[in-house]
PAVO-929664 format. One record per residue (C-alpha): x negated, y negated, z. Coordinates in steps of 0.25 Angstrom, whole numbers, padded with zeros to 4 digits, always signed. Example, Ala and Ser with C-alpha at 12.3 -4.5 7.8 and 13.67 -1.06 7.14 Angstrom:
# residues 2
-0049+0018+0031;-0055+0004+0029;
This chain:
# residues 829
+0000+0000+0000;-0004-0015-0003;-0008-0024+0006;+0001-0039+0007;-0006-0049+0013;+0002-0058+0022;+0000-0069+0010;+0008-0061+0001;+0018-0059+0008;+0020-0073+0010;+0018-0074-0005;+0029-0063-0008;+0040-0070+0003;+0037-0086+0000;+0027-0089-0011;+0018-0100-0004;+0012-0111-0012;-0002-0109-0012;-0005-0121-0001;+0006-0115+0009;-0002-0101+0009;-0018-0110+0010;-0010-0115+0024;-0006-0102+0031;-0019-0097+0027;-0025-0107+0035;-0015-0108+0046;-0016-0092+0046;-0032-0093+0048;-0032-0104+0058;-0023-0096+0067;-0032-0085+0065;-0043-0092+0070;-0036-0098+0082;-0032-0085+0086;-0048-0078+0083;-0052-0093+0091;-0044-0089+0103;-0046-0076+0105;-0061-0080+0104;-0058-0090+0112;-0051-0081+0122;-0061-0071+0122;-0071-0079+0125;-0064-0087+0137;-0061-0072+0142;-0075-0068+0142;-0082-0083+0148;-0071-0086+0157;-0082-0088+0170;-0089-0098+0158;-0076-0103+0155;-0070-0108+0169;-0084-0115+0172;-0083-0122+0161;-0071-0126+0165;-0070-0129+0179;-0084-0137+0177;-0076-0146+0166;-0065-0147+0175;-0074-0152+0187;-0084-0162+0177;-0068-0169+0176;-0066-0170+0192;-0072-0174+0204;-0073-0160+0209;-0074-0145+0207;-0063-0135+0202;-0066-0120+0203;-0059-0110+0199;-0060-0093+0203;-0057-0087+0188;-0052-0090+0176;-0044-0082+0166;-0038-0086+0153;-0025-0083+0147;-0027-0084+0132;-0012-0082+0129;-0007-0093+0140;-0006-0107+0132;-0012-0101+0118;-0019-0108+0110;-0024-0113+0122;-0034-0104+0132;-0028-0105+0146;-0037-0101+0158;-0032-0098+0171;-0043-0103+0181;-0039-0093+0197;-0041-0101+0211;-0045-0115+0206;-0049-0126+0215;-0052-0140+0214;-0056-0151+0225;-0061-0163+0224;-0077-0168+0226;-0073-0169+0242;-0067-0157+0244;-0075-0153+0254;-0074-0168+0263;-0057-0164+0262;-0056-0152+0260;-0044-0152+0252;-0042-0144+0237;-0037-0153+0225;-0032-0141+0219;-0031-0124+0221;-0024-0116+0211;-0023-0099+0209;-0021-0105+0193;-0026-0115+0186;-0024-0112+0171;-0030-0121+0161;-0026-0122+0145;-0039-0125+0136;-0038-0130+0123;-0044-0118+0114;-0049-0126+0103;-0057-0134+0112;-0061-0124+0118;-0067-0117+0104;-0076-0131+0102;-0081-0129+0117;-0072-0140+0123;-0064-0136+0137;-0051-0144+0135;-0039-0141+0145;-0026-0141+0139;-0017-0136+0153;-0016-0134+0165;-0008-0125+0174;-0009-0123+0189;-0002-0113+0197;-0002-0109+0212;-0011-0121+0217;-0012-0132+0226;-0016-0145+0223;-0020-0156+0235;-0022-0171+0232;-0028-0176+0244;-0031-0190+0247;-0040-0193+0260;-0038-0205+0270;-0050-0211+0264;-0042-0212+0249;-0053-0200+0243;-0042-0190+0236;-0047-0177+0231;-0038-0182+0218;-0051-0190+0215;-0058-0177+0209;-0052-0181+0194;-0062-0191+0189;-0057-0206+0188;-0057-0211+0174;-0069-0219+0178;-0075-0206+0179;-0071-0202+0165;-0076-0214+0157;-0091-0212+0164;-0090-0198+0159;-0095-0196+0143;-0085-0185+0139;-0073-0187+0130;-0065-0185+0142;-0061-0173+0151;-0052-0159+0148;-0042-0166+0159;-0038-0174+0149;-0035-0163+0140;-0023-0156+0149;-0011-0158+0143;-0002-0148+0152;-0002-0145+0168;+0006-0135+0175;+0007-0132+0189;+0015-0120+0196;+0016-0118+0212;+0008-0130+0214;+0007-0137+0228;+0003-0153+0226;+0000-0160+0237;-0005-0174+0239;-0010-0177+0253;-0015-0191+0253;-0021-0194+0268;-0023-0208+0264;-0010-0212+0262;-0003-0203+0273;+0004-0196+0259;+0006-0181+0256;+0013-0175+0244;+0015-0160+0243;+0022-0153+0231;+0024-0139+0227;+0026-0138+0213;+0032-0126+0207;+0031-0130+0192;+0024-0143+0184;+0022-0143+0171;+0015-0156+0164;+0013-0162+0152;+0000-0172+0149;+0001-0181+0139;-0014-0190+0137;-0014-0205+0131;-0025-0215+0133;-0019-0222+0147;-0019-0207+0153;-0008-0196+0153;+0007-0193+0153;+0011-0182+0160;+0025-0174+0160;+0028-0166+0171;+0038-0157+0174;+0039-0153+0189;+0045-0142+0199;+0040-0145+0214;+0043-0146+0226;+0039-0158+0235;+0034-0154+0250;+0030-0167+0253;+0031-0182+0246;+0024-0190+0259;+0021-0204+0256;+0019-0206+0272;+0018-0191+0279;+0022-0197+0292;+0035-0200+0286;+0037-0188+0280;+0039-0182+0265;+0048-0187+0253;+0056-0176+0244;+0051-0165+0254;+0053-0152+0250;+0061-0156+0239;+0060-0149+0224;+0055-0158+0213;+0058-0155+0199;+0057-0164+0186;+0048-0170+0175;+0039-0180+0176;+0034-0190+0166;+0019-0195+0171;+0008-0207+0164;-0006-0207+0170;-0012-0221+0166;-0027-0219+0168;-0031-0232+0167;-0020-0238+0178;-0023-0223+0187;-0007-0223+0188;+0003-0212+0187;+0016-0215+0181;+0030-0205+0182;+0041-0208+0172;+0056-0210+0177;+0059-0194+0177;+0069-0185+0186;+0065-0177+0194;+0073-0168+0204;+0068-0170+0219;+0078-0158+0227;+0091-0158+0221;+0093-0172+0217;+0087-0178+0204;+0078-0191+0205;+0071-0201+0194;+0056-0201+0197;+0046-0212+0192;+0033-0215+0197;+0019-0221+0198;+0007-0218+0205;-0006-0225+0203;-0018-0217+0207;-0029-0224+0206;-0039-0229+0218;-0035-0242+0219;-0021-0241+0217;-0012-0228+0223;+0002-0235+0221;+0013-0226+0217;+0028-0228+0215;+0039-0220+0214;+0054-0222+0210;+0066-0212+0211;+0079-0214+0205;+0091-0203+0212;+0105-0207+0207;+0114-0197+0215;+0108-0193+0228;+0113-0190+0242;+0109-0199+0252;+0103-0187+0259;+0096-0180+0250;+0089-0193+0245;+0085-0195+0260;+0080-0181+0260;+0070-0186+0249;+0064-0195+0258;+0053-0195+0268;+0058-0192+0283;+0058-0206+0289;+0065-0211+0278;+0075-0200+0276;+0079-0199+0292;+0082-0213+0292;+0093-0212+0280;+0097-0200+0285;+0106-0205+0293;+0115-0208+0284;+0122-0199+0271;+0127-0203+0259;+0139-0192+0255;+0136-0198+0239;+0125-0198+0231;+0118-0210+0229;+0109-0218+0220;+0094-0219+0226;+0082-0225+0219;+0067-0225+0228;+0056-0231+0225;+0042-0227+0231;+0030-0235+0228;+0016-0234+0237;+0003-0231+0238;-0003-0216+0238;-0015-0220+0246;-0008-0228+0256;-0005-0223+0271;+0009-0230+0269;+0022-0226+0265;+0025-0231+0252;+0037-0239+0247;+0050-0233+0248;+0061-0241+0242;+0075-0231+0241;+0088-0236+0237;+0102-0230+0234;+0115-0235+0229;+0127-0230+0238;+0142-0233+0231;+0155-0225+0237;+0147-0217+0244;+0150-0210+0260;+0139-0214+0269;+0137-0207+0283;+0131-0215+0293;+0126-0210+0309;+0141-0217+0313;+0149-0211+0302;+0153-0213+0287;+0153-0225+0277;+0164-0223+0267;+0164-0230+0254;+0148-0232+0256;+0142-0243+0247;+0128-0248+0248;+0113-0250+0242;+0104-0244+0251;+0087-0248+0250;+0078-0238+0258;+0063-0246+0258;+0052-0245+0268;+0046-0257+0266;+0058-0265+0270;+0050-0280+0273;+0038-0280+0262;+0025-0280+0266;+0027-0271+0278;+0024-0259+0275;+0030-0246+0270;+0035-0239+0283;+0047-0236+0294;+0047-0249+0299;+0047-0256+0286;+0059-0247+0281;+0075-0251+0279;+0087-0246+0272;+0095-0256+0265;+0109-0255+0265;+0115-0265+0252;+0128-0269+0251;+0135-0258+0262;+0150-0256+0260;+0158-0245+0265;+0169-0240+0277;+0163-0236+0290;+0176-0229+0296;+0187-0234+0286;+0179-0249+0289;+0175-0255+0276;+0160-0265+0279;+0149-0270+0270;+0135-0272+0274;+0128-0282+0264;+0115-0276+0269;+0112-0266+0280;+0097-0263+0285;+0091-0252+0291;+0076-0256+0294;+0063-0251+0302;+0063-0235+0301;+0055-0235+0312;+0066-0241+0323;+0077-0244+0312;+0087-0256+0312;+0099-0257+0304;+0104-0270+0302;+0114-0277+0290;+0128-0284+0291;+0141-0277+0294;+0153-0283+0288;+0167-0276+0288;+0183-0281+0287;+0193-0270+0292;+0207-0268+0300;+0203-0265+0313;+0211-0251+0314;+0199-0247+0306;+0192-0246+0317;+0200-0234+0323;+0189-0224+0317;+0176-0233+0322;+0184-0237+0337;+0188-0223+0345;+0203-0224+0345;+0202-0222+0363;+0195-0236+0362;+0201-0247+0353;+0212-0244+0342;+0214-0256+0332;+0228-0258+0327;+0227-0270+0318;+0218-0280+0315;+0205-0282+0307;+0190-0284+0310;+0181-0292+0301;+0164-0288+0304;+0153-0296+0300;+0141-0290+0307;+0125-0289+0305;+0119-0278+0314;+0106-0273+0318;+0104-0261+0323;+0093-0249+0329;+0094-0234+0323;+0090-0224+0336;+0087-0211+0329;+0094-0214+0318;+0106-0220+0324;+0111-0234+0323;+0111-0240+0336;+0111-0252+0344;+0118-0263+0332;+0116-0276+0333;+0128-0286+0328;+0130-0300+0325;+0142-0305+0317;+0157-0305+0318;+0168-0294+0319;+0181-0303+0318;+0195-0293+0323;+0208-0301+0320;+0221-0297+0325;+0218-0284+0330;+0228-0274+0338;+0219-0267+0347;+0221-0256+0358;+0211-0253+0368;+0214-0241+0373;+0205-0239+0387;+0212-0249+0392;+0226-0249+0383;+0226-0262+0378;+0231-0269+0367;+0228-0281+0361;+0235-0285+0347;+0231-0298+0336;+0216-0297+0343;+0207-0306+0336;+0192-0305+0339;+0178-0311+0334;+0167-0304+0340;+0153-0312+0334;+0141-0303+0337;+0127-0311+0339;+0113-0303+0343;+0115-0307+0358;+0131-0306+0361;+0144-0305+0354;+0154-0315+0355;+0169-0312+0355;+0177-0324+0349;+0190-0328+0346;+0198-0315+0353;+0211-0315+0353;+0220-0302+0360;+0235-0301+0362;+0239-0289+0371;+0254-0289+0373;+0259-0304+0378;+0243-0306+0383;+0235-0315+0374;+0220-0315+0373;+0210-0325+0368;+0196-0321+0371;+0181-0322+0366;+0170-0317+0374;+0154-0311+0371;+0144-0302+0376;+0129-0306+0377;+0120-0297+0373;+0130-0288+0369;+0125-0278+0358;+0111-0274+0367;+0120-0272+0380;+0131-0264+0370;+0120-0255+0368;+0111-0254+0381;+0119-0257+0391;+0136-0260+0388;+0140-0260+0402;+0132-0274+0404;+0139-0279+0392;+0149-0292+0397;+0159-0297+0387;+0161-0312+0392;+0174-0316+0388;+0182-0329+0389;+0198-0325+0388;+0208-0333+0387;+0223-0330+0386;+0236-0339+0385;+0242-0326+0393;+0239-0314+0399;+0247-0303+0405;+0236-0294+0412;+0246-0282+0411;+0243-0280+0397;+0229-0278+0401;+0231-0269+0413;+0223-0258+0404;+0210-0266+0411;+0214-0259+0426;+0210-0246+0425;+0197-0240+0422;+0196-0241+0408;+0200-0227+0400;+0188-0223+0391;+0189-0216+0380;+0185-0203+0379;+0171-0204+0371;+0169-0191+0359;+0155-0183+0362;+0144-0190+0350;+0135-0181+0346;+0120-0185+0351;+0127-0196+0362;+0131-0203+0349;+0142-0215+0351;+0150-0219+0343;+0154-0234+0340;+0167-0232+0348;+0160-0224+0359;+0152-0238+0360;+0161-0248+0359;+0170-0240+0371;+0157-0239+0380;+0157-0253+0377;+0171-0255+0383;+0170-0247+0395;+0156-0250+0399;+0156-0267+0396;+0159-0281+0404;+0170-0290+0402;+0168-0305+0408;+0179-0311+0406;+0183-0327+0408;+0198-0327+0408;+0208-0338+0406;+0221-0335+0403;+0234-0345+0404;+0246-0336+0408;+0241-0322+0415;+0252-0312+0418;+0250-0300+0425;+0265-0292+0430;+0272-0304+0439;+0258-0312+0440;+0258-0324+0432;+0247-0334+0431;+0242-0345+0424;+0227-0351+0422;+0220-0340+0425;+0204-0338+0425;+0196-0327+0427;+0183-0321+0425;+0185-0307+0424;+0175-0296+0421;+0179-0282+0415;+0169-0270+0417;+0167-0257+0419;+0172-0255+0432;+0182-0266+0432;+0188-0279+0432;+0182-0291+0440;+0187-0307+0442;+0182-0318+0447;+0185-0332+0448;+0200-0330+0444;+0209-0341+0444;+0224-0338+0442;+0236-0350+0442;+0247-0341+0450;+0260-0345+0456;+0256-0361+0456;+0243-0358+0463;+0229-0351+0459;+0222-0339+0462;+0206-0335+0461;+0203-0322+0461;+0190-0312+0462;+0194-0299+0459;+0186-0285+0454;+0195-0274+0448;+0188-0260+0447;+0196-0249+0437;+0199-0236+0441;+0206-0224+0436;+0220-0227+0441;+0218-0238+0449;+0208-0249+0449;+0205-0258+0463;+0203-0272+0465;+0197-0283+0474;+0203-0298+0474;+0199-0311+0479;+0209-0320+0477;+0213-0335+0482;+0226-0339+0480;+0230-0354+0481;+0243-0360+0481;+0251-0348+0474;+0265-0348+0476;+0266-0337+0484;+0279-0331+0479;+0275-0330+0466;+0260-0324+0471;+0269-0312+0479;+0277-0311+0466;+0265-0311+0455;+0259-0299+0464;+0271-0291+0469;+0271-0296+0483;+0258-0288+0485;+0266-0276+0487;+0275-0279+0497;+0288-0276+0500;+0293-0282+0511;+0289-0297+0508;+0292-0302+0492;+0288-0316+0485;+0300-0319+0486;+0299-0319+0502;+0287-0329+0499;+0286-0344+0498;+0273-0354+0498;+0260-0356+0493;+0249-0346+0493;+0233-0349+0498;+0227-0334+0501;+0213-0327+0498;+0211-0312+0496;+0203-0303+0495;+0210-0289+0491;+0205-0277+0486;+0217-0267+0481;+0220-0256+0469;+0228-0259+0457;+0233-0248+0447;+0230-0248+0430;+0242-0253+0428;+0242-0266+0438;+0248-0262+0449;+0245-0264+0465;+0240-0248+0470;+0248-0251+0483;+0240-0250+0498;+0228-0254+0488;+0224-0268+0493;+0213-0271+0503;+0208-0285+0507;+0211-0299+0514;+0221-0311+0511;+0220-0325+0517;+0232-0332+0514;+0240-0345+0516;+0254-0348+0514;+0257-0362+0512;+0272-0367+0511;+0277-0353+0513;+0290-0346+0516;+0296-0333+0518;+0309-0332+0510;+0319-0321+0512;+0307-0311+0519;+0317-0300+0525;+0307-0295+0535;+0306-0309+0541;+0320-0312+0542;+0323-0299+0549;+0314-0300+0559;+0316-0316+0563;+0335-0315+0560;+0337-0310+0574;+0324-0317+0579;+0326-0331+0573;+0342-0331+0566;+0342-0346+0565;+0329-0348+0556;+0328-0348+0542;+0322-0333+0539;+0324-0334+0524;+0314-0346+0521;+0303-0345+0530;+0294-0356+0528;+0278-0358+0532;+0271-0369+0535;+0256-0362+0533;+0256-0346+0533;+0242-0341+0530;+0235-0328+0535;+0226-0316+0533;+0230-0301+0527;+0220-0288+0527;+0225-0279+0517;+0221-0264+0518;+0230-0255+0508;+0244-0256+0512;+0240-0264+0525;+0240-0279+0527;+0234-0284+0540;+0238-0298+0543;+0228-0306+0552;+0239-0315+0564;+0243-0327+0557;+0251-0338+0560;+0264-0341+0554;+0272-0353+0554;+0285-0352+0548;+0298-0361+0546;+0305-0351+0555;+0297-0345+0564;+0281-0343+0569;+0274-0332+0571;+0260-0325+0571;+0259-0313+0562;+0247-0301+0560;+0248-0287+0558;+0248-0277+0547;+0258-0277+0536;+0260-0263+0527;+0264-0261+0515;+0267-0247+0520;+0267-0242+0533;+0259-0251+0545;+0265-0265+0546;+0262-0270+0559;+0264-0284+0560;+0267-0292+0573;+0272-0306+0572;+0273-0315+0585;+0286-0323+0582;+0289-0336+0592;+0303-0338+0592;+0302-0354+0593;+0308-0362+0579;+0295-0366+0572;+0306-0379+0567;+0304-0385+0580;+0290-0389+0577;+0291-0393+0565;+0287-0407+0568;+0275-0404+0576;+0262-0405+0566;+0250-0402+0579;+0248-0388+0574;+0242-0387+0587;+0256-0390+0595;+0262-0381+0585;+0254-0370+0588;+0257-0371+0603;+0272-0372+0600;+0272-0361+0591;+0272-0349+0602;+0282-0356+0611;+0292-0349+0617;+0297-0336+0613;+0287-0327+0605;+0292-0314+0599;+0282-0303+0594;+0286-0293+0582;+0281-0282+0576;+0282-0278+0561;+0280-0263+0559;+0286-0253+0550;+0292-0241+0554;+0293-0227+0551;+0301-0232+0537;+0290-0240+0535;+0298-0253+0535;+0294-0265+0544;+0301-0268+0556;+0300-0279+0565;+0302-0279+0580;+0298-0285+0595;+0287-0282+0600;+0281-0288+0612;+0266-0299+0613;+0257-0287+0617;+0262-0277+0606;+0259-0289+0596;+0247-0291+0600;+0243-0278+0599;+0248-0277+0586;+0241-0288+0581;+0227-0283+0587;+0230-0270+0580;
């Protein structure tokens, strides 16, 4: 059989013109010759590959400041054909000072290199790739500024030397798998640590330097700019491409806009880093457009990310951050964050924001020129609007400043109807009805452990025509109108007006030093207030006897308050000083005019002094103390009366309780002094048998009218006097008051019908003994004698009966004769 050449059977399928078949010919012989080159090539790197690696590691170290070494190499002829790759086993390289530090730039199991083959023939080693596997490479930068980094040669380096340039310059593709990155700089206090799983680069050379792409699978263990403060993006996954310039001449590296994926959340990366001697600034700018508040907190180094922690975001946000410092620098760099937040739900330590709207601006260098650090940082909080529980408010600008003992600060500005404040005010406390509140506040305030604390108010919170119950003490007030004008030092309370039933109230008061004692120590907090009222019935206020009923206060986690917690503490434990004038005062049948007081409400009770009442066409002045209880509450009065009608007194204060004498049994003009402690129920009456004390009185112009024990003791003793209108020049004496006992010291009286001399012990209940030493003459026949020395030796003339007032076993009082010795006992007892 005949042979067919392979042109022939070309010739028989498609007659080629004769030019056509001269070019597969060639095409045909050139690939021939490659493949005879390569497997000469390969046979001969197979059999010098000890001659091989020394010349490469000795070209590799004539183009660093160091050594390489390398245990073996093999080659892989088929691995990046045409191209001869060679797989170098264990290579090491450190810098020139490796031994002062002590620290490797670079270990790797595999280091495979790509050499062009062609080169290669002419005697040229020319590195086309680079792949590294299973290796650790370590930047390390000393305190001094010495970085092993130094063991590439500067370009300085590269101009001195006469070659046509170095094989690095050559490497058009990099790879590294399994690869630990770290970047410990000493000097600037910075350590970055990657693991990379996967990078794949591409390196494009111009005449400026290079341009790189990069396509990256790590995961970041470390991004420190400042270790005391902790990482950034710790033991986050990054994966993305990369776009990176290396200008030469400037020494400066710059990264392209590109996404990258840091975690779950994609972020647009751009960058530059300048790594020259003189000039290590960097820069780095992220872009997220949808992000939760947490997780872009999470990204963030420790001290930043604890701070904003205490807050949440249920939306994603928009956040851009901008980093920019100095890589040999022992400061933090420039951190400048900020988000935009619109319809979003915002969790604060002391509950939600609803409808949440604001600019919010992270920077650590909040006043320029002061460094980079905690007490240098803020948060800026733009335009704030929201609802803080159903209350709608705007803060133009809001601050939180120093990190390192932070301060929140802005203004406060709200309009709302006061039930509003149902969910803000524990409903036990204070319940709001009607009415509206208008705030205009600037604060300042500390944060304890994350917590705001201690606030610091000026500015006004207007209420008008508010209905207002406060429950501890049941009262209610309707159309209430106040101003409350918060300064640094105290508050002042203006233009208050409170209406509870018929009782009308004008009041305006303030507090020194009120917010430092609200927070250290509320119960030497005094509310000075001026009250005036047009008329007051006290009834309507009886909720104030009584101890006051607090609220039962709900368990906070960690001994944490709540607003309402505080604002009741603040009612129960504060002092009231009080400088009353009211026109018309009213209390059951007491009525009173012109009265002024200075009374002081606190904890334990209710005290006055210097009281001045107008009362039954004379005055009274009154000291008194009131102390709450339970069920009862006691009291201790010193009282003068002058010139009171003394019908009307008796009336006004139901006869004191007794039963056997009436005001309508009294006439005359009232003078006394007393000094009575006693017990008076929560709802304002007299606990009976409760007084104790002393009375000095003087009766001027007075008379017994109609007094029924009086007339049946004197119609058989004296039928011809008038009994029913008993009149007295001066009647005045001296009671002891123990429970339901009245001890009356002997005292003279002087009547239009009759003398007598009176002592002895008047009860309420049972143990009236009370002798009365009764001279029968007409006190009418010396009418006209004015020598009160005659008169009182013509008073006892003649016949002297002696009476005893005792009650029996009935308990009622009876009246009989008795003769001068038991008297005289009787008094002596």
């Amino acid at each position: 059989m005949n042979k067919i050449t392979f042109s022939e059977i070309l010739n028989k399928r498609n007659p080629l013109p004769r030019w056509a078949k001269l070019s597969v010919k060639i095409v045909l012989g050139i690939f021939l010759f490659v493949i005879v080159a390569y497997m000469s090539l390969a046979f001969y790197v197979n059999t010098h590959k000890k001659e091989l690696l020394a010349s490469i590691t000795a070209e590799i170290n004539e183009n660093i400041n160091g050594k390489l070494t390398a245990e073996s190499m093999d080659p892989t002829f088929l691995q990046g054909f045409p191209r001869i790759s060679l797989q170098l086993k264990n290579v090491k390289v450190t810098d020139s000072l490796f031994q002062t530090h002590q620290h490797i730039l670079l270990e790797a199991n595999d280091f495979d290199i790509s050499i062009n083959s062609f080169a290669f023939l002419r005697g040229a080693l020319e590195i086309r790739k680079i792949e590294i596997q299973d290796a650790r490479i370590y930047l390390y930068t000393a305190e001094n500024g010495y970085s092993n980094s130094s063991i590439f040669k500067s370009k300085d380096d590269k101009k001195a030397e006469n070659s046509n340039g170095s094989f690095f310059a050559e490497v058009k593709n990099f790879q590294l798998h399994n690869v630990t990155f770290v970047s410990d700089n000493q000097k600037g206090n910075k350590l970055f640590q990657f693991v990379i799983n996967d990078l794949n680069g591409r390196l494009k050379y111009n005449s400026d330097g290079w341009d790189a792409h990069i396509k990256l699978d790590a995961l970041a263990k470390s991004l420190a700019f400042n270790t005391k403060h902790g990482s950034f993006i710790e033991n986050k996954t990054l994966g993305g491409n990369f776009d990176i310039r290396y200008n030469e001449d400037a020494e400066s590296i710059l990264i392209s806009p590109n996404d990258l994926k840091i975690g779950e959340d994609t972020f647009n990366i751009k960058g530059k880093f300048n790594i020259s001697k003189e000039n290590s600034q960097f820069s780095i700018g992220i872009i997220a457009d949808k992000i939760l508040w947490k997780k872009a907190s999470n990204l963030l180094s420790n001290n930043i990310s604890k701070q904003l922690d205490r807050f949440d975001l249920e939306k994603p946000i928009d956040v851009t951050c901008d980093i920019v410092g100095d890589l040999n620098s022992q400061d933090d760099p420039l951190i400048y964050v900020k988000a935009k937040i619109k319809d979003n739900r915002l969790h604060v330590p002391d509950g939600i924001v609803d409808n949440c709207n604001f600019t919010g601006i992270f920077t650590n260098e909040y006043i320029k020129g002061k460094g980079f650090d905690d007490p240098n940082s803020a948060v800026k909080l733009l335009d704030f609007k929201g609802d803080y529980q159903e209350i709608p408010f705007v803060m133009d600008t809001a601050l939180i400043s120093n990190f390192e003992k932070p301060m929140a600060s802005g203004t406060f500005k709200s309009q709302f109807p006061l039930e509003k404040l149902s969910k803000t005010i524990d409903k036990d406390l204070l319940v709001f009805t009607k009415g509206n509140a208008d705030v205009s506040l600037k604060f300042k305030a500390d944060i304890v452990n994350f917590e705001i604390t201690k606030p610091i108010f000026s500015g006004l919170v207007n209420v008008k025509n508010g209905d207002v119950i406060y429950v501890p003490r049941k009262l209610r007030f309707k159309n209430t109108n106040v101003a409350l004008d918060f300064t640094e030092k105290e508050l002042l309370i203006k233009n208050i007006t409170l209406q509870s039933g018929k009782s009308v109230i004008l009041m305006e008061g303030d507090i020194q030093n009120f917010l430092n004692l609200y927070y250290t120590d509320p119960e030497r907090i005094v509310l000075n207030w001026k009250v005036k009222s047009p008329q007051l019935h006290l009834a309507e206020f009886l909720g104030f006897l009584g101890s006051r009923k607090s609220k039962q206060m709900v368990k906070q986690s960690k001994n944490k308050n709540t607003f309402s917690d505080n604002l009741n503490f603040l009612f129960e434990k504060s002092n009231v000083a009080m400088n009353v004038q009211v026109d018309k005062f009213y209390y059951n049948k007491f009525y009173a005019t012109d009265v002024r007081a200075n009374v002081l409400l606190s904890q334990t009770g209710i005290a006055v002094k210097n009281a001045h009442v107008t009362h039954a066409g004379g005055f009274m002045d009154v000291d008194g103390l009131l102390a709450q209880g339970k069920t009862t509450n006691k009291f201790a009065i010193n009282a003068v009366v002058k010139n009171v009608n003394i019908e009307k007194f008796f009336y006004a204060f139901n006869n004191f309780g007794m039963e056997s004498m009436s005001s309508k049994n009294l006439k005359g003009f009232l003078y006394s002094k007393a000094n009575i402690t006693g017990s008076i129920s929560n709802d304002g009456k007299l606990v009976t048998n409760s007084m104790n004390g002393t009375v000095d009185f003087d009766l001027q112009k007075g008379a017994l009218v109609n007094f029924e024990a009086l007339k049946s003791a004197g119609k058989f003793a004296f039928p011809f006097r008038d009994l029913d209108n008993v009149t007295f020049t001066n009647l005045n004496g001296k009671f002891d008051i123990k429970g339901e006992k009245i001890k009356i010291y002997p005292m003279k009286i002087n009547s239009s019908i009759l003398n007598m001399d009176l002592a002895g012990v008047y009860s309420f209940g049972k143990g009236t003994n009370i002798t009365l030493d009764v001279p029968l003459r007409n006190p009418k026949k010396d009418k006209d004698i004015t020598d009160e020395e005659l008169l009182e030796q013509r008073r006892n003339r003649g016949i002297v009966i002696h009476l005893l007032a005792s009650d029996d076993e009935d308990g009622k009082v009876k009246i009989k004769l008795v003769s001068k010795k038991t008297s005289e006992k009787a008094v002596e007892e």
